[in-house]
C-alpha positions in Angstrom: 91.7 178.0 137.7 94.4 175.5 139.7 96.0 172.4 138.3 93.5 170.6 140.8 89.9 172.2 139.5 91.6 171.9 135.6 91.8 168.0 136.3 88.8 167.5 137.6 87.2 169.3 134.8 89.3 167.1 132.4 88.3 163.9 134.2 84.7 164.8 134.0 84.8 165.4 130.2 86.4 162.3 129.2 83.6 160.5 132.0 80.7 162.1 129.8 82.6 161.4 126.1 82.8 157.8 127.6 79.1 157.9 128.4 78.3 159.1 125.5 80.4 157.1 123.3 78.6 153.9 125.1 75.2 155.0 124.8 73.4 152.1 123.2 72.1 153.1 120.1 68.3 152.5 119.3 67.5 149.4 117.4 65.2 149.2 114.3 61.9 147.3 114.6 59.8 146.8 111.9 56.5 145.8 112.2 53.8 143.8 109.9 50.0 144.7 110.1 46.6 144.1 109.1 45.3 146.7 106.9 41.7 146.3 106.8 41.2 149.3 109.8 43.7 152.5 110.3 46.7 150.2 109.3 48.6 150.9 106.0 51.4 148.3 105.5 55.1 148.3 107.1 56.4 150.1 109.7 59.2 151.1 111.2 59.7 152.1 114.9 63.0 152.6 116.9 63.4 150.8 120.0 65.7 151.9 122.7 67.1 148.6 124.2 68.5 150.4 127.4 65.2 151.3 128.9 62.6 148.9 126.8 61.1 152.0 125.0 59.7 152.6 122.0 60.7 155.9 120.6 59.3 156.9 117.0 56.9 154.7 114.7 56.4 155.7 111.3 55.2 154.1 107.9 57.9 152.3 105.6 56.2 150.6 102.9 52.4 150.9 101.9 51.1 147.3 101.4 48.1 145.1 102.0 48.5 143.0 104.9 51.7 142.3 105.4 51.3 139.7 107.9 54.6 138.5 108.3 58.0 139.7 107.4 62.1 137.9 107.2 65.2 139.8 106.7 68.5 138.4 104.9 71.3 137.9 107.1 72.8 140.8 105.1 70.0 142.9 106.4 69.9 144.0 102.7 66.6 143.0 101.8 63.0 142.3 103.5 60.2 140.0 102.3 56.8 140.4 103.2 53.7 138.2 102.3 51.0 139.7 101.4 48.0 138.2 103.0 45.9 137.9 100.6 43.7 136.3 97.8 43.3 138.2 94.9 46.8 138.9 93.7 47.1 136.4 90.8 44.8 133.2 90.0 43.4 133.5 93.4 47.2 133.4 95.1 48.9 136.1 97.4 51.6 137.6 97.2 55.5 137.9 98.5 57.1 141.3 98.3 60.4 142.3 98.1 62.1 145.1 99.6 65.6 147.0 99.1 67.0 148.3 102.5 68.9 151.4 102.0 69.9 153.2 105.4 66.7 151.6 107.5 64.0 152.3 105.0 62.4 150.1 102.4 62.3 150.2 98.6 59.9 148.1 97.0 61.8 146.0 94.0 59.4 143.3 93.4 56.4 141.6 93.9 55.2 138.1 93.2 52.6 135.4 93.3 53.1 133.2 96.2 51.2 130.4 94.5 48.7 130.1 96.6 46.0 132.1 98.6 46.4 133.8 101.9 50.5 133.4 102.6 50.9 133.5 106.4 54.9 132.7 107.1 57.8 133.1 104.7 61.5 132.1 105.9 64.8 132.0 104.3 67.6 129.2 104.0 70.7 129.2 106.2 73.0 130.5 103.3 70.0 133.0 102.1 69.9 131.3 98.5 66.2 130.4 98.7 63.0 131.5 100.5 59.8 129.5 101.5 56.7 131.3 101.4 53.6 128.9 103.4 50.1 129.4 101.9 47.6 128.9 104.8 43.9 128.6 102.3 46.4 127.3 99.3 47.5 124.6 101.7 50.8 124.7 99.9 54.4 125.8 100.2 56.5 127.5 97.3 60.4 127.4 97.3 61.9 130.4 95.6 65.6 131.1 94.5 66.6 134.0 95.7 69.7 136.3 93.5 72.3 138.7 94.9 70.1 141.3 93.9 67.5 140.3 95.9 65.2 138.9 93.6 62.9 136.2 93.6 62.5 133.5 90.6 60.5 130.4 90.6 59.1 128.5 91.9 62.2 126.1 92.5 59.9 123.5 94.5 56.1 123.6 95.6 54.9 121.4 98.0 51.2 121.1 97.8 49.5 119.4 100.8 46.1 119.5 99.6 46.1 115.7 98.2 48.0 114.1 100.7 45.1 113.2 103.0 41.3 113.3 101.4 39.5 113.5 105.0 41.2 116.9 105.8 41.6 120.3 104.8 45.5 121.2 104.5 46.8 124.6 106.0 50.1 125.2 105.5 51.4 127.4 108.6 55.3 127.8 109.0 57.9 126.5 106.7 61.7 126.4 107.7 65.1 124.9 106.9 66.5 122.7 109.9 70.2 121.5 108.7 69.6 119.5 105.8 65.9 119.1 106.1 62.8 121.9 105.0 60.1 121.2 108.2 56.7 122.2 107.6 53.9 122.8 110.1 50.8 121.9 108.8 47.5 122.9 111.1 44.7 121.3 108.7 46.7 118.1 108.8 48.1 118.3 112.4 51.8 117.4 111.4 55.4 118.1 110.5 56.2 117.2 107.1 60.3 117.0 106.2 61.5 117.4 102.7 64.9 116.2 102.2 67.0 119.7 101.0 69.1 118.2 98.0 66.0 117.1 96.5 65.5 119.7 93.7 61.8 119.4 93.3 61.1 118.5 96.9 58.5 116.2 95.2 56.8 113.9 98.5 58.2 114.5 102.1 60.5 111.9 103.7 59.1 111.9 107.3 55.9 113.2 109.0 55.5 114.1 112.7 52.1 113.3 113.4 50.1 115.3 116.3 46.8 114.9 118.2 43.5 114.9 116.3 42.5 118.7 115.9 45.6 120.1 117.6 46.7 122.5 114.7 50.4 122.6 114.7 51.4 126.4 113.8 54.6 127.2 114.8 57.6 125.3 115.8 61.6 125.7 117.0 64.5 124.3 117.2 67.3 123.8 120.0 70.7 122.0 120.4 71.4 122.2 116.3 67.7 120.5 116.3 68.1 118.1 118.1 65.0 119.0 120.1 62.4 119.9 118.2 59.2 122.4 119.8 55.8 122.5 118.4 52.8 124.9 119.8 49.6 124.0 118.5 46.7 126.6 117.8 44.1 124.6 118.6 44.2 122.8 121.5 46.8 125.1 123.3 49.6 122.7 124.1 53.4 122.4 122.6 54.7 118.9 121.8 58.4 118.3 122.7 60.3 116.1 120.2 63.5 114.4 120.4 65.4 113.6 117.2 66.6 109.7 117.3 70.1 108.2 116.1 68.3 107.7 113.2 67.0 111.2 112.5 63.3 110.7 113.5 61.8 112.9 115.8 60.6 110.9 118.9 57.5 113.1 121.1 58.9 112.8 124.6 56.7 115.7 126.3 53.0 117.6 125.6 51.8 120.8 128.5 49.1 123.0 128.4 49.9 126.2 127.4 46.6 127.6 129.2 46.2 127.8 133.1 44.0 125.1 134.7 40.9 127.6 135.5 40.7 129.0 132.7 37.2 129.2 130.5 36.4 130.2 127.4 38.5 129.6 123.8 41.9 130.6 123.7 44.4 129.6 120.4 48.0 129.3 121.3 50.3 131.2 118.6 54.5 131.6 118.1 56.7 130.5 120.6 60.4 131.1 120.7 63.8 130.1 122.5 65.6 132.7 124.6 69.3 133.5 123.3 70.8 131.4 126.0 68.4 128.6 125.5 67.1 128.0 129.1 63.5 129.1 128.6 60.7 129.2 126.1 57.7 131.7 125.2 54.6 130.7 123.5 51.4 133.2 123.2 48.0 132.7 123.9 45.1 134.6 122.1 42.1 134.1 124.3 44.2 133.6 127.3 46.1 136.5 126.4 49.3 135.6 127.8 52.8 134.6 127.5 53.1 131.3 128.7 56.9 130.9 130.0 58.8 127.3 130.2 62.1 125.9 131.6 64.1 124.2 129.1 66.5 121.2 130.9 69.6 121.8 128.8 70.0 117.0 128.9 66.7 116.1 127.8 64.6 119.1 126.5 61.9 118.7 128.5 60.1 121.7 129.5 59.0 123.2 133.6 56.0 125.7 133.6 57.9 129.0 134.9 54.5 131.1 134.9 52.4 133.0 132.5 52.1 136.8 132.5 49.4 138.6 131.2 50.1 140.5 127.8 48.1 143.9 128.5 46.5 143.3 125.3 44.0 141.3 122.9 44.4 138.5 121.1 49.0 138.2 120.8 49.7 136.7 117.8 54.0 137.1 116.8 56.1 138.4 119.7 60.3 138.9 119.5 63.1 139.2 122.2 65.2 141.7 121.3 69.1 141.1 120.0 69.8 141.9 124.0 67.8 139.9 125.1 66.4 141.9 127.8 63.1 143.2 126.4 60.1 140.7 125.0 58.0 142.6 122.8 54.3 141.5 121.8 52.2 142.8 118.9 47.9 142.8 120.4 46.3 142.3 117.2 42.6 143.1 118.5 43.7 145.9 121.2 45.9 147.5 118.8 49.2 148.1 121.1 52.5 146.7 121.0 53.4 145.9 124.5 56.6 146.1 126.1 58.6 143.4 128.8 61.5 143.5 130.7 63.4 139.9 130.7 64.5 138.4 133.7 67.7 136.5 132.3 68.3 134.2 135.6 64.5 133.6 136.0 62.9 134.0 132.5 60.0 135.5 134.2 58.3 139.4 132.6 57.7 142.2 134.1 55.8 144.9 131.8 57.1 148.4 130.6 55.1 150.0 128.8 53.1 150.4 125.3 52.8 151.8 121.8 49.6 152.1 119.9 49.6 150.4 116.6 46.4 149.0 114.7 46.6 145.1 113.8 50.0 144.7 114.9 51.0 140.8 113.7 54.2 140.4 113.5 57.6 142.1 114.8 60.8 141.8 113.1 64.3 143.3 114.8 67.1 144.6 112.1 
């Protein structure tokens, strides 16, 4: 062999080491479930982020309806409600989970003082966690140790007296700088604890929306000062604007549905792109992903269009840490469906699926 054909052959061999070496490697996705058909708790799927493709799913925690999950920044520990009634005086439950190289070690397991938990969140620093109790129509606050471990609770913020005409459901509970928003659909508002009060006793502000809209989810953009809520029942998101003095101001409500459409549909999540210029909410009825412009000065959202989800009945969807893939968990058709993300546009374009039953919620390491 010449010096010429021994320096290609080099060359070549350092190309494909290079190759190799930056091969993306396949992120974890773990995904919540409702286990009342085939489904049996938590599981764990790898997800190749260079081609939008799931490659292996398998079971990582046996559990009842694990509805939704949250992992510490540390990516240390998981917590999963447990969407249920019968766990203890008629309460659900939150469950903790030990991560140790991708899989999940059950360490504890608590009442989440009150029945059916449907959302659980933790702090910015990862001190505390809120679990929201949809039938309890309350919201427990726990401290949260190195070790993982729950104890409390530190607050509870029970909703069920506040208004005697309606029937509080606590839906999403979250910290927003100094401030704990919660979403409640039976009462259609926001409530806003203040943070350094230790028992978080009556909230300092409420956001009130529409008659019967159902607040469920909501967002956050420019370090809150815009503030996104999409509404289960009557399939619209409200656009707030924080004030100078720290009152959210509605500046903007759109349909989340087409304007032919007939027959029920209930909006779901929504979330923010990474580079905040669009946002996704999902439609179950519809069964869409409804896709907005956000104007970086005022907040204010353009209909970008809405693509069908190949599925039944979306619930929680994610963008992935790349933010080239959106991801939707089809509750009713059982399938996890798979989009490629047009950064400049924001618009979808599907990839392909993986059969789960009752997939309701996806959760990235």
């Amino acid at each position: 062999m010449n010096i010429k054909s021994i320096l290609i052959l080099a060359l070549a061999m350092t190309l494909l080491n290079c190759n190799s070496e930056n091969k993306t490697k396949p992120l974890t996705l773990f995904v919540g479930t409702y286990t009342d058909t085939e489904s049996e708790g938590i599981y764990k799927m790898q997800f190749d982020a260079e081609n939008g493709k799931i490659l292996s799913a398998t079971l990582a925690a046996k559990i009842t309806s694990p509805s939704y999950l949250a992992i510490s920044s540390d990516k240390d520990f998981l917590y999963a409600v447990q969407e249920i009634n019968d766990f203890e005086n008629g309460a659900g439950a939150v469950t903790t989970f030990a991560m140790e190289n991708d899989s999940l070690l059950e360490i504890q397991t608590v009442s989440s003082g009150g029945a059916h938990p449907c959302h659980v969140s933790l702090s910015p620093l990862g001190a505390k966690l809120a679990v929201s109790n949809y039938t309890g129509g309350n919201v427990s606050i726990y401290n949260r140790g190195i070790d993982g471990k729950l104890s409390g609770p530190a607050a509870f913020m029970d909703h069920s007296k506040i208004d005697s005409t309606k029937t509080s459901h606590a839906h999403m509970a979250k910290w927003v700088n100094d401030d704990i928003l919660i979403a409640d659909l039976g009462l259609d508002a926001l409530l806003a604890y203040k943070n350094e009060d230790a028992e978080m006793a009556k909230p300092k502000a409420l956001v009130q929306l529409t008659e019967g809209a159902g607040p469920r989810h909501f967002t956050t953009a420019e370090n809150g000062r815009f503030l996104y809520v999409i509404n289960e029942l009557n399939s619209t998101i409200n656009v707030f604007t924080k004030n100078d003095s720290g009152s959210y101001i509605g500046t903007q409500k759109v349909s989340t549905l087409a304007a032919d459409f007939e027959g029920e549909s209930f909006c779901a999540d929504l979330h923010i792109s990474q580079d905040g210029k669009f946002l996704y909410g999902s439609n179950r009825g519809e069964n869409t992903i409804v896709i907005f412009s956000i104007d970086s000065a005022t907040g204010g959202l353009t209909l970008v269009e809405r693509e069908s989800v190949k599925g039944d009945w979306p619930r929680n969807f994610t963008i992935d840490p790349t933010g080239k893939f959106l991801l939707v968990a089809n509750q009713n058709s059982n399938n996890i469906t798979v989009f490629k993300r047009d950064s400049e546009k924001g618009t979808l374009t599907f990839l392909n699926e993986e059969k789960l039953a009752k997939p309701v919620c996806l959760v990235f390491l």
